[in-house]
LODOLUM-876262 format. One record per atom (N, C-alpha, C, O): residue in one letter; z, y, x. Coordinates in steps of 0.02 Angstrom, whole numbers, padded with zeros to 5 digits, always signed. Example, Ala and Ser with C-alpha at 12.3 -4.5 7.8 and 13.67 -1.06 7.14 Angstrom:
A+00390-00284+00660
A+00390-00225+00615
A+00390-00165+00660
A+00423-00166+00712
S+00354-00112+00642
S+00357-00053+00684
S+00394+00002+00645
S+00402+00057+00670
//
This chain:
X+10538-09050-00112
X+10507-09091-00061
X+10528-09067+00009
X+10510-09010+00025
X+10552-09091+00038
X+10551-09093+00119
X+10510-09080+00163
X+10471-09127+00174
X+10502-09029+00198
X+10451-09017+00231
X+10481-08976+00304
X+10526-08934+00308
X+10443-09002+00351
X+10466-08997+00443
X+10382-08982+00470
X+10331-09016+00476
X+10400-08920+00482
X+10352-08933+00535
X+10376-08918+00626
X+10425-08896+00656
X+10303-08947+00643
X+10318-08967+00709
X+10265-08950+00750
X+10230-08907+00725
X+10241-08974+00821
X+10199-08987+00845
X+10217-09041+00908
X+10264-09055+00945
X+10154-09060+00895
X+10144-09133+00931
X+10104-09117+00991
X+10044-09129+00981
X+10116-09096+01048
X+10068-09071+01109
X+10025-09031+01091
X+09968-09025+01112
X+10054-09001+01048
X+10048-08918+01045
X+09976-08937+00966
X+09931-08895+00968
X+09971-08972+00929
X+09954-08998+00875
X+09997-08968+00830
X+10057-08978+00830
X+09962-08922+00781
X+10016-08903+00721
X+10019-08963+00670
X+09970-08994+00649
X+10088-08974+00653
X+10081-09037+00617
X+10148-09009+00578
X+10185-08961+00588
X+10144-09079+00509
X+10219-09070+00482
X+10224-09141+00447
X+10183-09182+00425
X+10305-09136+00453
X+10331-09209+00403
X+10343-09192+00364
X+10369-09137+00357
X+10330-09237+00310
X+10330-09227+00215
X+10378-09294+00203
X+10370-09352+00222
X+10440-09257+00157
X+10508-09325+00158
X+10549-09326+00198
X+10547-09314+00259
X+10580-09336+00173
X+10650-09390+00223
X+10654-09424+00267
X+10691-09467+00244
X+10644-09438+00310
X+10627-09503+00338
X+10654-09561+00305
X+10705-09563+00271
X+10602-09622+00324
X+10597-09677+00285
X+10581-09730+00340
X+10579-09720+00401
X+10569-09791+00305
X+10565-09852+00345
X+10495-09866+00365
X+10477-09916+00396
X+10448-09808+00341
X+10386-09805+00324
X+10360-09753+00331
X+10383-09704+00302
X+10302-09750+00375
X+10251-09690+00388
X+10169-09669+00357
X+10127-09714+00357
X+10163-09643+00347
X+10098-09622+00319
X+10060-09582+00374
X+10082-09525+00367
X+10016-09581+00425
X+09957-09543+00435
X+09923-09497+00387
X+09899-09521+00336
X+09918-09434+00399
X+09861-09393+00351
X+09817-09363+00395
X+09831-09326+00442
X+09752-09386+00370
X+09703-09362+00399
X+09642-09299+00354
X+09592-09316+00322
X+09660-09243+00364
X+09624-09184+00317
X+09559-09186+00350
X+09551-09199+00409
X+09506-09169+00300
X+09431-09158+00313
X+09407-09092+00346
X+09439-09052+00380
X+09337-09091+00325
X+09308-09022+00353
X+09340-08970+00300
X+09371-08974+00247
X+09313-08913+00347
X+09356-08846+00291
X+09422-08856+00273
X+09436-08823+00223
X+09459-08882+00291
X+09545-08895+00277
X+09607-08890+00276
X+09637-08838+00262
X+09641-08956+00295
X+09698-08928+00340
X+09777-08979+00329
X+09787-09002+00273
X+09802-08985+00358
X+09868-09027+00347
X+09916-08997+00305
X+09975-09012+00312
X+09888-08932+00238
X+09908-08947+00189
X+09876-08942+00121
X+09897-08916+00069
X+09814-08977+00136
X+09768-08956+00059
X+09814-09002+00016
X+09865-09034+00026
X+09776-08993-00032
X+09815-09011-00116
X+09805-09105-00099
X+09853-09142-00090
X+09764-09118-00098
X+09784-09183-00078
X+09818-09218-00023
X+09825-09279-00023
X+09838-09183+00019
X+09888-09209+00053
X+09960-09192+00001
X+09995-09241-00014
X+09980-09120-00025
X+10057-09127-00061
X+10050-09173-00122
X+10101-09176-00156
X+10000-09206-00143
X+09993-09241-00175
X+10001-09323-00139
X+10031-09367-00169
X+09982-09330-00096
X+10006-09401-00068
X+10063-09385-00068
X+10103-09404-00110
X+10077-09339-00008
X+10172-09340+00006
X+10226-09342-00062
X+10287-09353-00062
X+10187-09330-00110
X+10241-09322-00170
X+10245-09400-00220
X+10292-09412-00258
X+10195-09439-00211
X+10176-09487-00217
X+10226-09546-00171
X+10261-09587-00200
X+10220-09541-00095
X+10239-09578-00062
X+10305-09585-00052
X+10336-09634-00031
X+10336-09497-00078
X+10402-09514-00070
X+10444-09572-00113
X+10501-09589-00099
X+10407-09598-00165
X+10441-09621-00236
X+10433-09696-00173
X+10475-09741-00174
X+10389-09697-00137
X+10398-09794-00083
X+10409-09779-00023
X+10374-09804+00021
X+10470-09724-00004
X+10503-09707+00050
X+10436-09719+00111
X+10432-09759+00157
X+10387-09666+00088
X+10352-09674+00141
X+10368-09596+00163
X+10367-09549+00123
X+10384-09592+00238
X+10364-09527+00274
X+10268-09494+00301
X+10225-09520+00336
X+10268-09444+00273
X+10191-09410+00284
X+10182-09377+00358
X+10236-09352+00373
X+10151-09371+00393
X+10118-09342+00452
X+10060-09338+00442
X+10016-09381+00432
X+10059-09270+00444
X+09987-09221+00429
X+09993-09187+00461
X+10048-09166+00477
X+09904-09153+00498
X+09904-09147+00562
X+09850-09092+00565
X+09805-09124+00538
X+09821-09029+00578
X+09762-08985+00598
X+09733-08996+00645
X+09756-08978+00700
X+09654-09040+00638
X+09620-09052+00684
X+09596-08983+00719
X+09613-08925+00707
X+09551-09010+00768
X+09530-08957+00793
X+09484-08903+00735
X+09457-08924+00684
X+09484-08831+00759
X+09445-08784+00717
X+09490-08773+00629
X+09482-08733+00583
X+09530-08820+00638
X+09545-08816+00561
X+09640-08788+00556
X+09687-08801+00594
X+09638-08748+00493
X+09728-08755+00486
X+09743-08711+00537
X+09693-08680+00554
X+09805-08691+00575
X+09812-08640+00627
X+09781-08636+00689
X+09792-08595+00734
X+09711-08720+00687
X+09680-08690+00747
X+09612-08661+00760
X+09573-08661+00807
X+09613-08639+00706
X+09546-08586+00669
X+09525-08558+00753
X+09467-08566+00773
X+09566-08533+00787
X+09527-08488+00836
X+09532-08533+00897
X+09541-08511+00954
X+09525-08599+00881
X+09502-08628+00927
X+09432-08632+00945
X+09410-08609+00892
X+09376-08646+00984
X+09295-08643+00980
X+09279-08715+00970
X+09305-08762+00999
X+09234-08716+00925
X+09218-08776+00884
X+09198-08834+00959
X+09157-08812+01000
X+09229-08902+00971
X+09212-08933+01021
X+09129-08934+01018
X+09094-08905+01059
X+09104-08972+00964
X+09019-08988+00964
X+08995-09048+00990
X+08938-09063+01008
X+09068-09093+00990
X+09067-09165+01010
X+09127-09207+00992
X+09181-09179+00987
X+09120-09281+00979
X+09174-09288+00937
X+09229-09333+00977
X+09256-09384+00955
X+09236-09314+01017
X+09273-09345+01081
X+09368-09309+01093
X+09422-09327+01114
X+09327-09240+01055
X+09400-09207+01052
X+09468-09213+01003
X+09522-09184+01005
X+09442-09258+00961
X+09461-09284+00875
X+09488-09321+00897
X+09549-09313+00901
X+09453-09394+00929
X+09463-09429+00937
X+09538-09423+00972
X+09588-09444+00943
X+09539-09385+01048
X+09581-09381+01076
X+09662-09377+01034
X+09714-09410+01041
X+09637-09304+00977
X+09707-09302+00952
X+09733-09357+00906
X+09793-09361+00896
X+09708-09382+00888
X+09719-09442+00840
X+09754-09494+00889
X+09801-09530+00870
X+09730-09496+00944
X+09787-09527+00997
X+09829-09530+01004
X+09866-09578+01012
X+09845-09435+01002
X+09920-09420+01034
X+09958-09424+00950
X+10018-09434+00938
X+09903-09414+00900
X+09957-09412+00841
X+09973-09478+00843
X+10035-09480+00846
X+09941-09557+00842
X+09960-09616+00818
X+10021-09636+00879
X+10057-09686+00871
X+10029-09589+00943
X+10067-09610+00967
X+10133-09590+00961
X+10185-09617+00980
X+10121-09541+00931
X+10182-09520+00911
X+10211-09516+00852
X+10265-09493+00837
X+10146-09555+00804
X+10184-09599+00734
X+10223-09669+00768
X+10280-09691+00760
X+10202-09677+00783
X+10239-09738+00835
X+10312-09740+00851
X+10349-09789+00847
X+10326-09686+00867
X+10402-09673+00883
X+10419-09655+00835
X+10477-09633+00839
X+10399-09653+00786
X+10459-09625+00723
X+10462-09708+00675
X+10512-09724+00642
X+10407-09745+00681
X+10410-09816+00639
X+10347-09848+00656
X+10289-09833+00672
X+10389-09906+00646
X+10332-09970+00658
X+10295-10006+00572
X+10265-10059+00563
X+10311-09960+00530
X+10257-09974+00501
X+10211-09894+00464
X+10223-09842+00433
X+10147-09937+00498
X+10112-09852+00486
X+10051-09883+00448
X+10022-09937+00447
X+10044-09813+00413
X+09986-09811+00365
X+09943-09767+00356
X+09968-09712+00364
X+09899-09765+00346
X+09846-09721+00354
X+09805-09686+00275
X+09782-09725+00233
X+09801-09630+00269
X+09766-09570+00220
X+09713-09551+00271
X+09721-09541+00331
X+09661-09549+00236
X+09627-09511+00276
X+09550-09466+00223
X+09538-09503+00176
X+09518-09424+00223
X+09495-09383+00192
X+09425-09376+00201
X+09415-09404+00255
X+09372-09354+00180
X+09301-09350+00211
X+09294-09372+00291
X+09298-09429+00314
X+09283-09318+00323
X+09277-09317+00398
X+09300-09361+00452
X+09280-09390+00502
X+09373-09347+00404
X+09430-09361+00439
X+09450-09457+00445
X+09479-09493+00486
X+09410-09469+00370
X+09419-09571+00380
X+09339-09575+00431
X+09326-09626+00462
X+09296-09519+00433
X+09240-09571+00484
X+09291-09567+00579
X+09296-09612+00620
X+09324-09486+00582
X+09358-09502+00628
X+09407-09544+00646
X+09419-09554+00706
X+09439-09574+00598
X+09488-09636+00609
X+09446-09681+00611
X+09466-09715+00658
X+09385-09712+00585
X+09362-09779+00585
X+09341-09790+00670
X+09337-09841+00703
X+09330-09726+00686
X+09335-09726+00763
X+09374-09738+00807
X+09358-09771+00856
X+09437-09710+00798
X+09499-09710+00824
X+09545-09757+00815
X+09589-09760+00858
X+09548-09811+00754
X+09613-09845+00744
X+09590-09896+00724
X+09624-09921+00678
X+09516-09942+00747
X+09516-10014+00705
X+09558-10066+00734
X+09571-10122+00714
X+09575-10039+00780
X+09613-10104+00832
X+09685-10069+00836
X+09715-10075+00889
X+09713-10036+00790
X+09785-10030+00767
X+09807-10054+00713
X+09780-10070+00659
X+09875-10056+00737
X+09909-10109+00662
X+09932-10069+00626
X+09984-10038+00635
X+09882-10063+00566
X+09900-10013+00513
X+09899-10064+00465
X+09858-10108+00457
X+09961-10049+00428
X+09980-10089+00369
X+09943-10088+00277
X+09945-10125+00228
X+09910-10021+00294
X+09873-09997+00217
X+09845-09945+00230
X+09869-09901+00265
X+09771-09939+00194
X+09714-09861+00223
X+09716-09841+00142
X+09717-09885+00099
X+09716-09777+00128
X+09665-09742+00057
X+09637-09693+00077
X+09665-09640+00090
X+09559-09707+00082
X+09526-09645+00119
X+09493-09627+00038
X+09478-09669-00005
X+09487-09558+00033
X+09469-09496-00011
X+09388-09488+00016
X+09366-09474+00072
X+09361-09498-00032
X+09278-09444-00027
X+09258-09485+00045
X+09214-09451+00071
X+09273-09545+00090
X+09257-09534+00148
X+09188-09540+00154
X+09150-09566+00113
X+09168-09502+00234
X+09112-09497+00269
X+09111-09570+00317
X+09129-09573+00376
X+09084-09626+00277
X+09081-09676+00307
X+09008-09710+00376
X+09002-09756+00417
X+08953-09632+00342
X+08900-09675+00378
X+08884-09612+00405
X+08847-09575+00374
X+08910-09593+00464
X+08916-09492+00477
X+08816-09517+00512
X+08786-09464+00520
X+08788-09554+00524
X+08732-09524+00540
X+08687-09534+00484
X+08626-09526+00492
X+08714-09553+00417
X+08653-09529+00365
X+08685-09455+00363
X+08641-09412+00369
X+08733-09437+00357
X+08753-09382+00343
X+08752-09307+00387
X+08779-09255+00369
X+08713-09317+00449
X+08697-09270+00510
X+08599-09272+00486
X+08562-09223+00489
X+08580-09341+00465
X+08508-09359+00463
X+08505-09293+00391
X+08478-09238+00396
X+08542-09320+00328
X+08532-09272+00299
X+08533-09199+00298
X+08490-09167+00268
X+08580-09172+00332
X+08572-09100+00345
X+08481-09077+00357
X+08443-09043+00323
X+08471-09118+00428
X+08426-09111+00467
X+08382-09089+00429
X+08362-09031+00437
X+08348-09148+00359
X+08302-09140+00336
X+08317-09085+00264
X+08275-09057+00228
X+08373-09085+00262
X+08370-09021+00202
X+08359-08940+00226
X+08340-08893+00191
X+08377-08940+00293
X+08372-08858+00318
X+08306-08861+00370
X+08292-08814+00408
X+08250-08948+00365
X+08188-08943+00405
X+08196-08935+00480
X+08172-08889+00513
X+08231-08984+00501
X+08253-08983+00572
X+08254-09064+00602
X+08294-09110+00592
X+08181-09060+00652
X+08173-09141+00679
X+08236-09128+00733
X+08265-09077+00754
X+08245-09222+00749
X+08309-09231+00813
X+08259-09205+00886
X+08289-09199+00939
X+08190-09192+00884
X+08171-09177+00954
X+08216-09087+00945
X+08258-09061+00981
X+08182-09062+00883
X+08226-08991+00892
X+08290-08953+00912
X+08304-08899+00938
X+08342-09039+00874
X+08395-09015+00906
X+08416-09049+00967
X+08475-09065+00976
X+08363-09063+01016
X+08382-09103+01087
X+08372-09020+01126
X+08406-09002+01174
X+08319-08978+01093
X+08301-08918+01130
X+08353-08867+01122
X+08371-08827+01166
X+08372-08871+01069
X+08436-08813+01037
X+08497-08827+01060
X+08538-08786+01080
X+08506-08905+01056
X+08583-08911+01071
X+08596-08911+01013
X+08590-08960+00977
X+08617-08853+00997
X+08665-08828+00925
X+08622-08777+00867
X+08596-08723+00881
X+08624-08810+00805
X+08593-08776+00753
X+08639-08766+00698
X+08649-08807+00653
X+08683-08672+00708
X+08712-08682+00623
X+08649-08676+00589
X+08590-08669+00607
X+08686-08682+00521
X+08670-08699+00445
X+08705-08670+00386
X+08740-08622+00400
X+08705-08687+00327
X+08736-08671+00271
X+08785-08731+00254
X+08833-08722+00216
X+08768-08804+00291
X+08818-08860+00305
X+08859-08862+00341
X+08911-08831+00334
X+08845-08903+00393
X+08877-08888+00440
X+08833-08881+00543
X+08784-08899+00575
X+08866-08862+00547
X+08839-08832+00633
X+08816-08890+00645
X+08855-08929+00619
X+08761-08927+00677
X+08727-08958+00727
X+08723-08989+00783
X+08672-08984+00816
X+08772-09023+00802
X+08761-09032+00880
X+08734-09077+00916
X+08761-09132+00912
X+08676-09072+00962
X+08629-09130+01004
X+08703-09172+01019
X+08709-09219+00979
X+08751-09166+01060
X+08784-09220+01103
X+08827-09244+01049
X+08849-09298+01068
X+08853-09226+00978
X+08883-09268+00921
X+08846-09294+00889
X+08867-09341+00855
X+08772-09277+00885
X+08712-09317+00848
X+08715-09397+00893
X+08716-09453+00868
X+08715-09385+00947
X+08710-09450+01022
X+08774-09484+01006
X+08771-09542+00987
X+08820-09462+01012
X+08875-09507+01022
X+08880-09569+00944
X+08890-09629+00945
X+08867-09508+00866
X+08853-09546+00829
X+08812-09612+00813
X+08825-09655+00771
X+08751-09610+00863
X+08700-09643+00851
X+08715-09700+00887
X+08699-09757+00870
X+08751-09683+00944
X+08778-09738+00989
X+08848-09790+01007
X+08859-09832+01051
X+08893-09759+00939
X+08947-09787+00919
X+08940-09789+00820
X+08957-09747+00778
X+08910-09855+00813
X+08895-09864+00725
X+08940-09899+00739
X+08949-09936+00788
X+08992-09877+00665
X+09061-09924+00620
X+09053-10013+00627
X+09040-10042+00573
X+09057-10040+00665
X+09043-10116+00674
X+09114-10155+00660
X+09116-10216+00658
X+09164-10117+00653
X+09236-10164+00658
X+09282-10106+00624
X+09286-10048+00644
X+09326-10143+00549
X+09367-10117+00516
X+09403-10152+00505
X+09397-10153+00444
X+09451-10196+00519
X+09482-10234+00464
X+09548-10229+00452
X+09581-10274+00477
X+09567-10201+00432
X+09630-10142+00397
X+09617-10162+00317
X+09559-10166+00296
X+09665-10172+00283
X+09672-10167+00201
X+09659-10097+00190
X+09701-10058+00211
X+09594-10068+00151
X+09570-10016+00134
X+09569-09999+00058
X+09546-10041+00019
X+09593-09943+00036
X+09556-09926-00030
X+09529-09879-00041
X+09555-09829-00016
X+09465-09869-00084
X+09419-09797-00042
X+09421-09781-00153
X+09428-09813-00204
X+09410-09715-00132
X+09394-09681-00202
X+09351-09619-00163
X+09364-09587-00113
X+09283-09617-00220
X+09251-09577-00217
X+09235-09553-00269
X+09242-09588-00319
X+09209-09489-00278
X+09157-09453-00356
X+09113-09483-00364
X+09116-09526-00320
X+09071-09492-00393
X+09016-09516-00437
X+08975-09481-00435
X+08926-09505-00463
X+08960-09410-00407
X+08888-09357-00376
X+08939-09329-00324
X+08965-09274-00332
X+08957-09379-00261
X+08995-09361-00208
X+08901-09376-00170
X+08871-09426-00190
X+08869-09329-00120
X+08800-09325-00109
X+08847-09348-00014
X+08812-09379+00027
X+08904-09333+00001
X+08920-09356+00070
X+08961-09425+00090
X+08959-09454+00144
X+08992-09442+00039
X+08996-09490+00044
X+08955-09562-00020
X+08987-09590-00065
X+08895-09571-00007
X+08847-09584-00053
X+08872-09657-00089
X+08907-09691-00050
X+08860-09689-00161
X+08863-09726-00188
X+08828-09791-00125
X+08862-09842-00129
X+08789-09797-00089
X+08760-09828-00068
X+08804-09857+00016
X+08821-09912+00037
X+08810-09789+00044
X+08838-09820+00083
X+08923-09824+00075
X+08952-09840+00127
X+08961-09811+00022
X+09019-09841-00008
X+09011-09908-00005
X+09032-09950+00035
X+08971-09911-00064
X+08972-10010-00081
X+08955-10055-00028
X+08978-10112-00027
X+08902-10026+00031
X+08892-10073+00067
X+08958-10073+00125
X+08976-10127+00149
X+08994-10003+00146
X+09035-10018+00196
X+09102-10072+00165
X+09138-10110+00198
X+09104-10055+00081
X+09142-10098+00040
X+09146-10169+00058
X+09197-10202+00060
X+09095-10187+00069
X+09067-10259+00047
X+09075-10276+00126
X+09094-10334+00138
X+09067-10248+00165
X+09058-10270+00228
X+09151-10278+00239
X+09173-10335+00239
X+09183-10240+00244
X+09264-10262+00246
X+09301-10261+00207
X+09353-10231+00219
X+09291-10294+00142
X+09325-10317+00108
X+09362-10267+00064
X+09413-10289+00037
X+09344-10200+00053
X+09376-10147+00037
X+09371-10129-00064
X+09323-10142-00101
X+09413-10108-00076
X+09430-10091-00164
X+09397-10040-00145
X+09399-10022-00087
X+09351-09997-00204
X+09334-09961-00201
X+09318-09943-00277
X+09294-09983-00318
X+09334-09876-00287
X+09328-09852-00363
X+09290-09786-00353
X+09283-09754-00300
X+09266-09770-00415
X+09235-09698-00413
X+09248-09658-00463
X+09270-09696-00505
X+09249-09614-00481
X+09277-09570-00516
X+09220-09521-00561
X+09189-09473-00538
X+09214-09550-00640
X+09146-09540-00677
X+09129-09455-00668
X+09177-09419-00682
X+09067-09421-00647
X+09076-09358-00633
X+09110-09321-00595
X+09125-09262-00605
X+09124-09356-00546
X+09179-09345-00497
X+09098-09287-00435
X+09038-09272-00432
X+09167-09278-00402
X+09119-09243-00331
X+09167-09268-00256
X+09212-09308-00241
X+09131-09225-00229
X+09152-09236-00151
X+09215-09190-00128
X+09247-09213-00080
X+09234-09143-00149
X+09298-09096-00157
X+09324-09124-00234
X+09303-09102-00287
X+09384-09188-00222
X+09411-09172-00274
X+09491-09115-00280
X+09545-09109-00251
X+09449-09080-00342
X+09486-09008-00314
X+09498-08967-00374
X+09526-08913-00365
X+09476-08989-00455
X+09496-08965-00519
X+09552-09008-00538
X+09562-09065-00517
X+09596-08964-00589
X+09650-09029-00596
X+09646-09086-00630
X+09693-09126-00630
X+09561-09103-00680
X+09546-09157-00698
X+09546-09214-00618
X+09587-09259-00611
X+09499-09198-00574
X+09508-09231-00535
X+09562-09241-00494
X+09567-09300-00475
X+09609-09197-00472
X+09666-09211-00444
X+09699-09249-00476
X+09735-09285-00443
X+09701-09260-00555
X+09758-09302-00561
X+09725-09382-00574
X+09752-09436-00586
X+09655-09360-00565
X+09629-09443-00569
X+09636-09479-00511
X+09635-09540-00506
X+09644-09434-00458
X+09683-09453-00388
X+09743-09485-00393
X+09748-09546-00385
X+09804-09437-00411
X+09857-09453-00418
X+09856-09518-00447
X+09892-09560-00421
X+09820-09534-00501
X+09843-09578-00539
X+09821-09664-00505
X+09841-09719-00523
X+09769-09641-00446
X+09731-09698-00414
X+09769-09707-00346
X+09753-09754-00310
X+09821-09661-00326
X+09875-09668-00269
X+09932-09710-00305
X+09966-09756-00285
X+09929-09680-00359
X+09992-09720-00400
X+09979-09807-00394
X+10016-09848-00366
X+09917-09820-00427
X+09901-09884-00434
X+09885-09930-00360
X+09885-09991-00363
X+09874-09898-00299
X+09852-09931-00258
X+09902-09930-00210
X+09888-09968-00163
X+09960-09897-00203
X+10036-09879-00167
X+10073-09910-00186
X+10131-09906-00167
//
């Protein structure tokens, strides 16, 4: 496999393939990185439909571990900018992977781009059931964290001004050809709000019997593989 890395305004990134007539976006989740197992698993996948991969280390994640966690989601956003702009110059037809975290940060960033095909993994489609839940599993009202600001956890860290921005930018516009696969006791990206973001844009969506939210044994990896195969 082919592999380049690079950086994109100082973004550790790399291309997976040859170049092709065709681009792929990869978007890695929390805890991650632009090369977990499911990304060399797309790229090995995509090469067989001359698609080129761009995968990318958001902030905090991959070589920019010693960056300080922003605590707002404004800074994501940003790089996903400079990355789609500079998928741009390599081809005009782009496509999008994207992973837990990482498809609620694109549904932010790219509904009003011309992306030709989405397969988001495990995504975090409704991030404020998923901030609401923390809250109430570690016993923490939203007046508490207006006083704290910031509350780690055993989940994830807390933040008053990413709790706000969530509450005040809900997913209202997708319409991109999507195909979503999730686990079947995936508790973050929930059966519930799958089917309904499903139903609302028109999206395929499969689940994977006994599946989870890290698919990450090689039963599940290759039930991946085999659902990139079918939907690529």
């Amino acid at each position: 496999m082919f592999v380049e890395k690079i950086k994109i305004n100082n973004i550790p990134a790399i291309l997976w393939n040859k170049p092709g007539d065709k681009l792929i976006i990869a978007v890695h989740g929390s805890h991650s990185s632009k090369i977990d197992d499911c990304i060399w698993i797309l790229a090995d996948e995509a090469a067989k439909h001359n698609y080129h991969v761009l995968s990318f280390d958001l902030p905090c994640h991959g070589e920019r571990v010693y960056e300080p966690e922003p605590g707002r989601v404004q800074p994501y956003l940003e790089d996903l900018t400079q990355i789609m702009a500079f998928a741009k110059q390599k081809s005009a037809h782009i496509a999008l992977f994207a992973c837990s975290m990482g498809a609620y940060f694109s549904l932010l960033a790219f509904p009003n781009e011309k992306i030709e095909k989405c397969w988001f993994l495990s995504p975090v489609l409704d991030m404020r059931q998923v901030i609401e839940y923390i809250m109430q599993e570690i016993g923490v009202t939203p007046e508490q964290l207006e006083q704290r600001q910031s509350i780690p956890n055993p989940y994830e860290t807390l933040y008053w001004e990413y709790y706000q921005y969530v509450l005040a930018n809900p997913i209202t516009n997708w319409p991109l050809a999507t195909a979503i696969l999730r686990g079947q006791y995936d508790t973050l990206c929930s059966a519930q709000s799958a089917t309904d973001f499903a139903a609302r844009f028109n999206c395929r969506l499969q689940e994977q019997p006994s599946g989870e939210h890290w698919f990450h044994t090689p039963e599940q990896l290759a039930y991946y593989r085999q659902w990139l195969q079918n939907e690529m």
